[in-house]
Structure formats: structure tokens, C-alpha cells
C-alpha positions as a Markdown table, in Angstrom:
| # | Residue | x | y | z |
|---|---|---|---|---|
| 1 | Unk | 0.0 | 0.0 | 0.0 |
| 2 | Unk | 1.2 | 3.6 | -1.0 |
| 3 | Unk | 2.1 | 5.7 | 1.9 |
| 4 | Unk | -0.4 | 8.5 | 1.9 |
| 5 | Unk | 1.0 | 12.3 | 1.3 |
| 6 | Unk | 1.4 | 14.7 | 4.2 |
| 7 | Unk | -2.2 | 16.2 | 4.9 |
| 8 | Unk | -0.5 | 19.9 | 3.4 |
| 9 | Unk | 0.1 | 18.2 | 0.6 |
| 10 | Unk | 3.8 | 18.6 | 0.4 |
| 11 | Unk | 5.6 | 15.4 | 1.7 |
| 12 | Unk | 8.9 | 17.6 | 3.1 |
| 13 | Unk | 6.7 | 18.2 | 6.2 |
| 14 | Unk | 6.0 | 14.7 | 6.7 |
| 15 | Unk | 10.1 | 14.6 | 6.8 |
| 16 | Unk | 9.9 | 17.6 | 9.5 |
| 17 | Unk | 7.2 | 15.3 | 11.1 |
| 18 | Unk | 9.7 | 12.1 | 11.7 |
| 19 | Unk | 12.2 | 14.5 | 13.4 |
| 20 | Unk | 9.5 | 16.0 | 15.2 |
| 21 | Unk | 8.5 | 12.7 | 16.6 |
| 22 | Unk | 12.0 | 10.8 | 17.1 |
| 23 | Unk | 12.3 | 13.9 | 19.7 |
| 24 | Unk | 9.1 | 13.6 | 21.2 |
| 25 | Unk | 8.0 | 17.2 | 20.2 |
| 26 | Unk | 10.7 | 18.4 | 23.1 |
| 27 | Unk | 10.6 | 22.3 | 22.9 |
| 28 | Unk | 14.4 | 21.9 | 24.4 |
| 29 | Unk | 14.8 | 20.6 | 20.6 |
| 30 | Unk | 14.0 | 23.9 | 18.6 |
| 31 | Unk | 16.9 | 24.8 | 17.5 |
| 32 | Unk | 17.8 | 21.3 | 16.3 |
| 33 | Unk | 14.0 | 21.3 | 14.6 |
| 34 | Unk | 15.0 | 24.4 | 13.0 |
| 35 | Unk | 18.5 | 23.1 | 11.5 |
| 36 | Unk | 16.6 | 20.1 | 10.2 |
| 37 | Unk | 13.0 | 22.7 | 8.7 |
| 38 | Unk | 15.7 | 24.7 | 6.8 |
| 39 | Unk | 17.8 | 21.4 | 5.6 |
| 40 | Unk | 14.2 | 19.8 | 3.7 |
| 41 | Unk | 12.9 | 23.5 | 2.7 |
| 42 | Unk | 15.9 | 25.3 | 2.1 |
| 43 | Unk | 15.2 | 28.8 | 4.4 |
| 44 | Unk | 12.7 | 28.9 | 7.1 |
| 45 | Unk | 9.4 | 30.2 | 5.9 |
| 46 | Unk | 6.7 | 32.6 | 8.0 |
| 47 | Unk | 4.6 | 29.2 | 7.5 |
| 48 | Unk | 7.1 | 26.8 | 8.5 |
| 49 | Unk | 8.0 | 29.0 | 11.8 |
| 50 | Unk | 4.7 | 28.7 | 12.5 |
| 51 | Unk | 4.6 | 25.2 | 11.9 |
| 52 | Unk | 7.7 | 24.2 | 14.2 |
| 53 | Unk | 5.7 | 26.7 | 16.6 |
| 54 | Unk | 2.3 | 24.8 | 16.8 |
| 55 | Unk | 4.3 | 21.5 | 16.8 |
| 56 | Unk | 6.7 | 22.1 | 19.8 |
| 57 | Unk | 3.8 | 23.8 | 21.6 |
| 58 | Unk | 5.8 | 27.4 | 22.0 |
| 59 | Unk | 4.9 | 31.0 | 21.2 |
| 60 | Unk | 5.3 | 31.7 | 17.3 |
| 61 | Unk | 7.6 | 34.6 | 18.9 |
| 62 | Unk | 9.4 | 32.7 | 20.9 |
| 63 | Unk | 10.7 | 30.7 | 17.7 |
| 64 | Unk | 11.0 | 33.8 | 15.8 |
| 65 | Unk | 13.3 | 35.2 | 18.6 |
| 66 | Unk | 15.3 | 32.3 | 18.5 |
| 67 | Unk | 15.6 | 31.5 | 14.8 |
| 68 | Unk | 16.4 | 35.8 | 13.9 |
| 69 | Unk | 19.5 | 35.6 | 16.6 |
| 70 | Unk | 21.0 | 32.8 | 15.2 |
| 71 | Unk | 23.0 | 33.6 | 11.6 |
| 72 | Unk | 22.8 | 30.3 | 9.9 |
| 73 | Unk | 19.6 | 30.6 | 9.6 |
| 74 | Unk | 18.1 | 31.9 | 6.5 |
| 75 | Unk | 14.1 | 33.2 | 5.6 |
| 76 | Unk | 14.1 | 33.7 | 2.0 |
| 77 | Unk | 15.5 | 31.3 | -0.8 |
| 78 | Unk | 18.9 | 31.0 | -1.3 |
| 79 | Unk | 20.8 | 30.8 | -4.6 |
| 80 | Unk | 21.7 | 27.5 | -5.9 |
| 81 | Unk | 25.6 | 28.4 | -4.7 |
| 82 | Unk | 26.2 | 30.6 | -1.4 |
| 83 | Unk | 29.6 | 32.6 | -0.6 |
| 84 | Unk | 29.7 | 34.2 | 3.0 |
| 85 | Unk | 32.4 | 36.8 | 3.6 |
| 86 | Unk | 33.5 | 37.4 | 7.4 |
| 87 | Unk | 33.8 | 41.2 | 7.7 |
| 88 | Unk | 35.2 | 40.9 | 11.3 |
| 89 | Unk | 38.0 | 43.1 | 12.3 |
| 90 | Unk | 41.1 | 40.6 | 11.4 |
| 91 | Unk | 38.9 | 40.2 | 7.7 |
| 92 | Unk | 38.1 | 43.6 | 7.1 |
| 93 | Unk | 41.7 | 44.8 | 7.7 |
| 94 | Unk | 43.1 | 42.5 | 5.8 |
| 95 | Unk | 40.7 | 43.2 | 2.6 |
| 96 | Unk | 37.3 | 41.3 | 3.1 |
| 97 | Unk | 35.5 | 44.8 | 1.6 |
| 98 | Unk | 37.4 | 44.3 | -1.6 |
| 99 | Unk | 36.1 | 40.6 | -1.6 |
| 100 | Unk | 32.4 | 41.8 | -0.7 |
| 101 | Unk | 32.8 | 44.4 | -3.6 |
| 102 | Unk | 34.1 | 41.5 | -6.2 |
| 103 | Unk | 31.5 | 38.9 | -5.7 |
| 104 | Unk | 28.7 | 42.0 | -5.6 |
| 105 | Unk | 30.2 | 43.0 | -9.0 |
| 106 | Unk | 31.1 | 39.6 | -10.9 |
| 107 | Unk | 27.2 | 38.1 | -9.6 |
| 108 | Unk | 25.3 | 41.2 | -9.5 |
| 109 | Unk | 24.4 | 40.5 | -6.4 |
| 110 | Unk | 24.1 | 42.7 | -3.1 |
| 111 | Unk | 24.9 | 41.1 | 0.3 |
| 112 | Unk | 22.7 | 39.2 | 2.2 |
| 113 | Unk | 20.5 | 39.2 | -1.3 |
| 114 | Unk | 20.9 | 36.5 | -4.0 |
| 115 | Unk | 21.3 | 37.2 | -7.7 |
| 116 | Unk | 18.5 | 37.5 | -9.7 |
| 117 | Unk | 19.3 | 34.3 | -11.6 |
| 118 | Unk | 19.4 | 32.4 | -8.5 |
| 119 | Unk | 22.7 | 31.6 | -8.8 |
| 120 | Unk | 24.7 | 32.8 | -5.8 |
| 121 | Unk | 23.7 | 34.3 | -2.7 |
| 122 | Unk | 26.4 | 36.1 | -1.0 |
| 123 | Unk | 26.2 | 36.8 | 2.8 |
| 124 | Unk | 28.7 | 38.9 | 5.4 |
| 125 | Unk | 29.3 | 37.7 | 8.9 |
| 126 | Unk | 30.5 | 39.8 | 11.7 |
| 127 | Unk | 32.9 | 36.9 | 12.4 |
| 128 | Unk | 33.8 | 33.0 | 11.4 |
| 129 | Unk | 36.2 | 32.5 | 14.7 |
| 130 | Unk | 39.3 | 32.0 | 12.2 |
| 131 | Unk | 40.9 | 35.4 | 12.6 |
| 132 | Unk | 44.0 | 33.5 | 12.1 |
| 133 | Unk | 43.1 | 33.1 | 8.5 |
| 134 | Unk | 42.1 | 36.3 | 7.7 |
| 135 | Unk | 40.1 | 37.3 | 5.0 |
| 136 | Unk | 38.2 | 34.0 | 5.4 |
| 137 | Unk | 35.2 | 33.3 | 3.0 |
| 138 | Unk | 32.9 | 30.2 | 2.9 |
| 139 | Unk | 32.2 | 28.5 | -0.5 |
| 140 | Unk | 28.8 | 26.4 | 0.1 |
| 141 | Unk | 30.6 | 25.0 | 3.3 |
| 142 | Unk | 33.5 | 25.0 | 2.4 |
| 143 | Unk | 36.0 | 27.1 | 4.5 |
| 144 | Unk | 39.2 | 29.4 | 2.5 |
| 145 | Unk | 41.5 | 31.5 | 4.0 |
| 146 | Unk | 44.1 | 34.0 | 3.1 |
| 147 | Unk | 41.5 | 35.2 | 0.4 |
| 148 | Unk | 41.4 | 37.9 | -1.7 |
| 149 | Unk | 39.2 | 39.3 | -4.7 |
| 150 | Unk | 40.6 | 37.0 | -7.3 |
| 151 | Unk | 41.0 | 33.7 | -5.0 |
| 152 | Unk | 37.5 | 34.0 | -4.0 |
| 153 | Unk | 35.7 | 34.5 | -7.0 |
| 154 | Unk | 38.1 | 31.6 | -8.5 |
| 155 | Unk | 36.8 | 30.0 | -5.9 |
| 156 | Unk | 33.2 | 30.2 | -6.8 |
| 157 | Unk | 33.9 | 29.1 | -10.6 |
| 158 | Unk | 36.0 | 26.2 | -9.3 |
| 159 | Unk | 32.8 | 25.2 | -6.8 |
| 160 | Unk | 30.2 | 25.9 | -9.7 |
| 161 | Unk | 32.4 | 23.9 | -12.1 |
| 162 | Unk | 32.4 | 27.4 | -14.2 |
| 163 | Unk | 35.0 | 26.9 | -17.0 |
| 164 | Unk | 37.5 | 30.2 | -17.0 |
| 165 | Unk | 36.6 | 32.9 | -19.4 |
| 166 | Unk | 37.8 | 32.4 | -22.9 |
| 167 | Unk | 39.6 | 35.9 | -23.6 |
């Protein structure tokens, strides 16, 4: 027998669902709920906040609260690729504005927006904890120091599997 569809009609939330009940619906498991709502959707939706709300049994403001301090977690669609630029104080002495100003440029995309083509979605972050690395950007995960401009948006080709420019 077929395994019948999530009552909303989109089976992610019957994913959300499992982790939901393999934790018993413990509120002292939001945040974890939340890694695993924005691992099957992608971001974290008003409805889906609202959904981990009603399901853990808290205040809709109480999960907004915790999922806004929190910076890995995102509300609107991200681009197929992400790069994340610290702009700490080691970063940004070192050059992480020129990086910022690169990807904005090469991707048409402002930071913490993603490019109209959906392509990359570039993010700042007051600080990654490797000052020791500085300029440090993350590549969809993947941590580089010692960037600059050109590194990083090699960096993106090399992660999209761009081929260089012909000149």
C-alpha cells in the first residue's frame, strides 16, 4: 500500500514530522527542529515557523526570537551556490570589503540578497572565529583563508564547475 501524502500536501513536512516525533516534540529541541525545517525547505518560511511553533507547543515569537538571533539561519531562498564573507576586524583589515565588492560585481548580487538568476547568494558575517586566517570566506561550506578578490571568485567558478573565461 502507497504511503499517503502529508495532509498539506507537500511530503517535506511529513520529513519535519519524523524529526519532530523521534524527539518527542521536546521544545528543548527547537533549535535542532530548526536546523533540520531549513535542511528539507531550504530557508525557514513565515509558515514553516509557524509550523515548528504549533508542533513544539511554544509561542510563534518565541521561535522567531530564536531563529532571527541565530545567523545560519536563513528566511528567504537561497541561490543554488552561497559565498559568506567574514567582515570581522582581522577580515576587514586584511581586505574582506574588496572581496564583498568583487562577488557584488562579478554576480550582480548585493549582500545578504541572492542574484537574480538564483545563482549565488552572498552573505557577510560579523565573524567566522578563524581570525588566524584572515580574509576568510565560505564556498557552500567549504571554508578558504588567506582570500582575496581573485581567489575568491576563483573559488566560486571552481565550486560551480564554471569553466574560465575564454579571452
Amino acid at each position: 500500500m502507497a504511503e499517503a501524502l502529508h495532509p498539506s500536501g507537500d511530503d517535506r513536512f511529513a520529513v519535519l514530522d519524523k524529526h519532530l516525533k523521534r524527539t518527542h516534540h521536546a521544545q528543548d529541541q527547537l533549535i535542532e527542529t530548526l536546523h533540520v525545517a531549513q535542511e528539507v525547505f531550504g530557508y525557514l518560511s513565515d509558515d514553516i515557523l509557524m509550523y515548528v511553533a504549533r508542533a513544539l507547543l511554544l509561542p510563534p515569537s518565541m521561535v522567531l526570537g530564536v531563529a532571527t538571533f541565530y545567523h545560519l539561519f536563513n528566511f528567504e531562498a537561497q541561490g543554488e551556490h552561497a559565498c559568506s564573507v567574514c567582515t570581522g576586524t582581522a577580515c576587514f583589515v586584511k581586505g574582506a570589503d574588496a572581496i564583498v565588492a568583487a562577488v557584488r560585481d562579478g554576480y550582480a548580487v548585493a549582500p545578504g540578497a541572492t542574484s537574480e538568476d538564483g545563482f549565488l547568494t552572498l552573505r557577510t558575517a560579523r565573524c567566522l572565529g578563524s581570525c588566524g586566517l584572515a580574509p576568510v570566506v565560505v564556498i557552500d561550506g567549504n571554508v578558504a583563508g588567506h582570500q582575496d578578490a581573485r581567489s575568491t571568485l576563483e573559488l566560486i567558478r571552481a565550486q560551480a564547475r564554471i569553466p574560465e573565461e575564454v579571452n
